[in-house]
N, C-alpha and C positions, 0 to 999 in steps of 0.2 A: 418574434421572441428569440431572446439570444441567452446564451447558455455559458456563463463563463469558467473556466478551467482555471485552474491556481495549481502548479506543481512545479515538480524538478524532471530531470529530464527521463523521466519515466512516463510525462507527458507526451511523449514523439510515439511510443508506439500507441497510442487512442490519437494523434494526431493523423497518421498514418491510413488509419480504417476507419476514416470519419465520413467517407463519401456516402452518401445513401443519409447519413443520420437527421433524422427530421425535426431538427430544431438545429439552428444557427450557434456554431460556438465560436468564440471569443477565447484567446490566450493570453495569459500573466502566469511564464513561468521562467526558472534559469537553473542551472544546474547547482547539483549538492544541497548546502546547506543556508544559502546566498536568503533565499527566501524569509527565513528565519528574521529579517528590516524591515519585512514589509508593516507599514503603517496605513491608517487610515486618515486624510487630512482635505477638510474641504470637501466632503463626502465623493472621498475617491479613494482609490485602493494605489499608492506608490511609492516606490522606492524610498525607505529611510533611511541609507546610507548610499554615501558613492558604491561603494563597492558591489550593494544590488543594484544601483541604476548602471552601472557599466554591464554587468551582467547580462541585464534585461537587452539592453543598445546592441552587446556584441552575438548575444543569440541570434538580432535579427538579422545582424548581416552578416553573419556566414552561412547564412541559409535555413537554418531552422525557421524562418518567416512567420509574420502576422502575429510577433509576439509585442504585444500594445505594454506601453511604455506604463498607463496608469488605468484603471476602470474604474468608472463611474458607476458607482455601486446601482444605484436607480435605474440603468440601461440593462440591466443583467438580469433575466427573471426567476433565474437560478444559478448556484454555483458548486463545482466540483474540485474539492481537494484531493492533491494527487502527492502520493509517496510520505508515508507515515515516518521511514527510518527506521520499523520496527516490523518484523516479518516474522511470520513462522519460526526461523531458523534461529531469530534470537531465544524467542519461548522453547526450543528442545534443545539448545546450549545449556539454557537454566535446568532447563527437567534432568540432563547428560551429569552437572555439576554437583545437583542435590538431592541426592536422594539415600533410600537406607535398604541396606537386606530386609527382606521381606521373611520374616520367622516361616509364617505358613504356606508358603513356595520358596522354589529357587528363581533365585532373579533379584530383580532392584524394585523399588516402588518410592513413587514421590511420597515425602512425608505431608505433605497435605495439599491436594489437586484444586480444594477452597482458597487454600495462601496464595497458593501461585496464581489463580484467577486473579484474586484482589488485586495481587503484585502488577499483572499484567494490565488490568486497568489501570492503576496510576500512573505507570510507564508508557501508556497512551494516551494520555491526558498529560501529558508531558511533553511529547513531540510539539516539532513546530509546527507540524501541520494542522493538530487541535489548536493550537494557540494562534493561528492563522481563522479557525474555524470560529473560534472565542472572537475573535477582532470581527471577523464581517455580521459574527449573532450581536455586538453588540451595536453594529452598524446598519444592519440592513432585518428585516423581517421575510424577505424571501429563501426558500429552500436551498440547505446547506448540505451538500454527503461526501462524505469523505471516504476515500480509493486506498489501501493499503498500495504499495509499492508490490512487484511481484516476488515470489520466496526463491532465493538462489536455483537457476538453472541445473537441474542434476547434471552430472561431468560421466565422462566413460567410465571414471573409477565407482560411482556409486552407480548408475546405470545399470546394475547386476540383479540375476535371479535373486529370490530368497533361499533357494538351496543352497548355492556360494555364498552367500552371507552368513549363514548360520557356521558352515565351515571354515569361516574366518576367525582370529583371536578378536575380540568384539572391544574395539578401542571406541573414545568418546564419540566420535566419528560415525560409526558403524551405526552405533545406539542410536543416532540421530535421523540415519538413512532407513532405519528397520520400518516396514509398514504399517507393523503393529503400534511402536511409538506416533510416527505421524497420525493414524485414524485415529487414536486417543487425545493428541494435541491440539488439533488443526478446528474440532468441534469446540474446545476449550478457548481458542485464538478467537474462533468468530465470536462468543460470546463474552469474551472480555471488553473485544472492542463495540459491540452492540451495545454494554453496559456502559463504554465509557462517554458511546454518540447519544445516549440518553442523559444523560447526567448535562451535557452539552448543548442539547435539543439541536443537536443533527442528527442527518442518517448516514449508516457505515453500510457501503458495498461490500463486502470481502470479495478474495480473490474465487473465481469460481473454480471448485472442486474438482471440475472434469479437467481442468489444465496443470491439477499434481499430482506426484506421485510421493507419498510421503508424507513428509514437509517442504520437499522441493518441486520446483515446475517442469513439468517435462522437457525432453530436451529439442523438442519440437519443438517448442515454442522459442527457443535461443536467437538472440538478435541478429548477432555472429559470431566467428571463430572467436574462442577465448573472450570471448565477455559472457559472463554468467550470470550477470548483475540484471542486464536488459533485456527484456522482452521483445518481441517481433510485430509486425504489421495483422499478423492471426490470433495472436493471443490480445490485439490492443479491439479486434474485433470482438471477440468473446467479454470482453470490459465492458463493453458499449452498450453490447446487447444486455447486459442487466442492469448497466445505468438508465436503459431506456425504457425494460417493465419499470424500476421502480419512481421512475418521473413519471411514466404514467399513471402508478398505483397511488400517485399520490396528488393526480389532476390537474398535474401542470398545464 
């Protein structure tokens, strides 16, 4: 049984901590936005422009390896979409943008925590990764779940108590790092996209909660120096491990 992977290069850290995993996987990914070609032709999953077939080609030979040029969708007895484009941090940019004084406190308050859900489902069902997801549901009848990308690596500068926060002048910034904001947002994220992987008849992994802080990932989990974007070999393990209860919750 082989298990095939569809993403961008947010695939290297679950490529990373896949030793032990007990089922066989299979790789179709390239970096950025390149994926966004992918076609389905001759019931196989491959490159619909030069531009992702180069992609796919040069991933494999600089080393990122075992990244297969085309899958045949019927060899795969499930498949994992990886890297949404849409994380956390975009949903608390929107919350930081819009919102109103609040009459009956001091503070700010989203003017409807409903809209924004909504918002945030269409905005998920909008990435290429659902539209990836759309293409193999209308290809394939075996088990689709899709991985959000991880939420920006916190940096030394937010990496701060809550008591130095509050004593700060509290720019967009700040509002986005607060814990309070995040523990309000982050239950809202997962159930946006829960909604949107229903609507699509896939399942949505979210990122597991013990790896942030906020709306960001801790800084443990950082790839390397100055990339905050990517995740590590620890946190591509914590991935797995709930990609792997929810294949089995669902008897693969």
């Amino acid at each position: 049984m082989t298990i095939c992977i569809v993403g961008n290069s947010h695939v290297i850290a679950l490529k990373e901590a896949a030793d032990g995993f007990p089922w066989a996987l299979s790789y179709f990914c390239a970096p950025g936005f390149n994926l966004a070609d992918v076609i389905v032709q001759d019931g196989k999953l491959v490159g619909g422009s030069e531009r992702l077939r180069t992609a796919l080609a040069n991933w494999s030979a600089i080393g990122v390896g075992n990244i297969l040029q085309e899958v045949e969708l019927k060899a795969s007895s499930a498949f994992i979409v990886v890297g949404l484009g849409l994380s956390p941090m975009h949903l608390a940019s929107s919350y930081a943008s819009v919102r109103l004084f609040n009459h009956m406190s001091r503070g700010m308050t989203m003017v409807s925590l409903d809209c924004l859900e909504e918002i945030l489902v269409a905005r998920f069902r909008s990435t290429w990764s659902f539209k990836i997801a759309r293409l193999l549901r209308a290809n394939s009848d075996r088990p689709i779940v899709v991985v959000p990308q991880p939420a920006l690596i916190e940096t030394p500068k937010t990496a701060v108590s809550q008591g130095a926060q509050k004593r700060r002048r509290r720019s967009r910034w700040q509002v986005l790092d607060d814990m309070n904001v995040g523990d309000m947002l982050f239950p809202l994220y997962e159930r946006a996209l829960a909604k949107a992987a229903d609507y699509e008849s896939v399942i949505a992994v979210p990122q597991p909660a013990t790896t942030m802080t906020g709306v960001r990932t801790k800084a443990e989990y950082q790839c390397k120096p100055d990339d905050y974007r990517h995740a590590n070999k620890s946190y591509g393990a914590h991935m797995l491990g709930r990609l792997k209860s929810t294949l089995e919750t669902i008897r693969l």
